[in-house]
N, C-alpha and C positions, 0 to 999 in steps of 0.2 A: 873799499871802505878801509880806512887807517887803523880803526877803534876793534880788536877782535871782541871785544865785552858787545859792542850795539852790533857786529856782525852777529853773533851769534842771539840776543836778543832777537833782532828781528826777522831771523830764519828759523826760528821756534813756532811764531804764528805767522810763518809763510803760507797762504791756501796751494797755492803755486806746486811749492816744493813738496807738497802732502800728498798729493795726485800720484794715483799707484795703478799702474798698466793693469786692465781685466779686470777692474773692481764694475761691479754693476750700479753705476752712478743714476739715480735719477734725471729727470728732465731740468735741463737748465736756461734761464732767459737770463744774458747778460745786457746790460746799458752801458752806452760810455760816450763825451761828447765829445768833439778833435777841439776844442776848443778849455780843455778843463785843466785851470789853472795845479788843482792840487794831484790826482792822477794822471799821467802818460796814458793816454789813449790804448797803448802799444799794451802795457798790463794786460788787459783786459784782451787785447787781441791773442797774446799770449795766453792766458788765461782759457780763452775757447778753443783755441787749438789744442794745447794741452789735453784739453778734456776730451774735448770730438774721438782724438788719439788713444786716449788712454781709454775710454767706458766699452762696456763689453755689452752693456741692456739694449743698447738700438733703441734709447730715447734720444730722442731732440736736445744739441747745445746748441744754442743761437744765442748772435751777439745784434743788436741793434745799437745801430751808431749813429748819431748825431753829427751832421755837417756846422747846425749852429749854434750847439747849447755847449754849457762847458760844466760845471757839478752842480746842476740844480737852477742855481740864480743867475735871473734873466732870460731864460728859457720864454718863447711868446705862449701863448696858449692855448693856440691850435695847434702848436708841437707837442706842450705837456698833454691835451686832450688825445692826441694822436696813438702816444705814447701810454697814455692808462687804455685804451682800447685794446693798443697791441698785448699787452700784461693779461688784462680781463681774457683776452681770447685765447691766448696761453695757458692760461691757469682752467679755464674753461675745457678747452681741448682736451689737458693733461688730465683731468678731473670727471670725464665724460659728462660733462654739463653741458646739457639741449640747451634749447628756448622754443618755448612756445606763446605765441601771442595769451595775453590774459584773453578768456572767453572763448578760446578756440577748444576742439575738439582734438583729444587725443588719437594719434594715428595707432592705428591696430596693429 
């Protein structure tokens, strides 16, 4: 980068460069499409590594990656439904959230 003024602007809100070894990071789900016009795919791949590396807590970074979507639009819809499942079952997971059928009987 030519400009030191936008270099340093946009490594102020780097998430990247904020990532500090041994911190005890929560559980993280990244998304990212190889197809996404406005992010480098590669970010985000960065991004999870970074983390994996750096978190001390032994929670979960995962990165879910898209062979055909790119940021959002155009995405078919068995991929976006795919996709909110995998997030529900994450957040669910992380959240110790069961399921029990409506009507069923609690197990002892």
């Amino acid at each position: 980068m030519k400009d030191p003024e936008q270099f340093r602007a946009l490594f102020a809100y780097s998430p990247y460069h904020r990532v500090v070894d041994g911190t005890r990071y929560p559980a993280v789900y990244l998304q990212t499409g190889e197809h996404d016009g406005r992010v480098d795919p590669m970010n985000s791949r960065k991004m999870a590594a970074r983390l994996q590396r750096a978190t001390s807590s032994g929670r979960p970074v995962l990165l879910w990656t898209s062979g055909t979507a790119g940021h959002g639009f155009g995405t078919p819809l068995d991929e976006r439904i795919a996709v909110n499942a995998d997030v529900f079952a994450f957040l669910f997971d992380q959240l110790g959230v069961t399921y029990r059928p409506v009507g069923s009987r609690p197990v002892p």
